[in-house]
C-alpha positions in Angstrom: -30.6 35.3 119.0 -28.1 38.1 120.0 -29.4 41.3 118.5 -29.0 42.5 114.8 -26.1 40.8 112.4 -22.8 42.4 111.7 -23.2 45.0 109.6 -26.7 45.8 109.7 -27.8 49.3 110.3 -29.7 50.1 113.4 -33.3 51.0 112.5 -32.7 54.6 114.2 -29.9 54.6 111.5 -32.4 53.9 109.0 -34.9 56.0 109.9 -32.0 59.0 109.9 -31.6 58.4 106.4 -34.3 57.5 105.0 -35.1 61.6 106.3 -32.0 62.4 104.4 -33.1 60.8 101.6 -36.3 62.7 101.3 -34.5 66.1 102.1 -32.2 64.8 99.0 -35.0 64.4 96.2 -36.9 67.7 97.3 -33.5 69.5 96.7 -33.0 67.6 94.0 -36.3 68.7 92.8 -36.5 71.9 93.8 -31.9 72.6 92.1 -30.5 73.3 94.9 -28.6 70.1 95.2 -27.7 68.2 91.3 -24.6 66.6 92.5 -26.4 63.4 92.5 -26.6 60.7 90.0 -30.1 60.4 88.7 -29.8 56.6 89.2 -29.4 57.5 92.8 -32.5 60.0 93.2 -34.6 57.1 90.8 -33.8 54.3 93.9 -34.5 57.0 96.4 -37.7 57.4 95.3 -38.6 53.5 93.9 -37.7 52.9 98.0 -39.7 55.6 99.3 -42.5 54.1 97.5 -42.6 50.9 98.8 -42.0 51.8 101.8 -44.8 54.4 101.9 -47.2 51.6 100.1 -49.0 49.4 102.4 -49.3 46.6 99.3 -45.7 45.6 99.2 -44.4 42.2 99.5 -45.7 42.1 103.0 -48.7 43.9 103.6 -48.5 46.6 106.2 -51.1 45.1 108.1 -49.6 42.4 109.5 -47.9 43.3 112.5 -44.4 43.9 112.8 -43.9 41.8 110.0 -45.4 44.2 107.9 -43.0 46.2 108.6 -40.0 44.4 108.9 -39.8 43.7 105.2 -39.9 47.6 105.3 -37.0 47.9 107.3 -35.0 45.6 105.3 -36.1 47.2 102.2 -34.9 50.7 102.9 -31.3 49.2 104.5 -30.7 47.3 101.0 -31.6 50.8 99.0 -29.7 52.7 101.4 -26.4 50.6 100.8 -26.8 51.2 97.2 -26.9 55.2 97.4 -24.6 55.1 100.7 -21.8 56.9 98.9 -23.8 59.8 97.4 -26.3 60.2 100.4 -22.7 60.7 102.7 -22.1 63.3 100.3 -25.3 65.1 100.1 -25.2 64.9 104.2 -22.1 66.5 104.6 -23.0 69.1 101.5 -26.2 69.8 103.6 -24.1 70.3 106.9 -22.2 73.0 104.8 -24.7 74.7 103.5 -27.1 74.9 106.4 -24.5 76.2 108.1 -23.7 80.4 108.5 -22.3 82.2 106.8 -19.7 84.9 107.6 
């Protein structure tokens, strides 16, 4: 087995995102970011629940397998909101950012 297949995010990718796409609901939540379709901020959150609940398809305590399932989970519900998490990213670049 060579590594991960084509196309497949690494999990240090995956792990960067799924952090963005906790910084998007609590902006989200909070109005400081509703460029977002809500179907995008509902899958956000349906992944962040799985993956935060040890009774998901695999249990979380079976090792590494547990979370593997994880890991696959939160790539599949990243693809789906890809587009609109790029765009909060780069919103978020612009607005952390100082201002003049």
């Amino acid at each position: 087995m060579q590594g991960k297949p084509a196309g497949m995010p690494s999990l240090g990718r995956i792990i960067q995102d799924v952090r963005l796409a906790i910084s998007l609901v609590r902006d989200y939540r909070n109005g400081s970011y509703r460029t977002v379709p809500v179907h995008t901020i509902v899958a956000v959150v349906l992944m962040l629940v799985y993956i935060f609940n040890p009774l998901d398809l695999i249990p979380d305590v079976l090792p590494i397998v547990g979370l593997i399932d994880d890991a696959l989970a939160a790539a599949l519900f990243l693809w789906f909101v890809e587009r609109d998490l790029h765009a909060y990213g780069e919103w978020k670049k612009g607005s952390s950012s100082p201002r003049p």
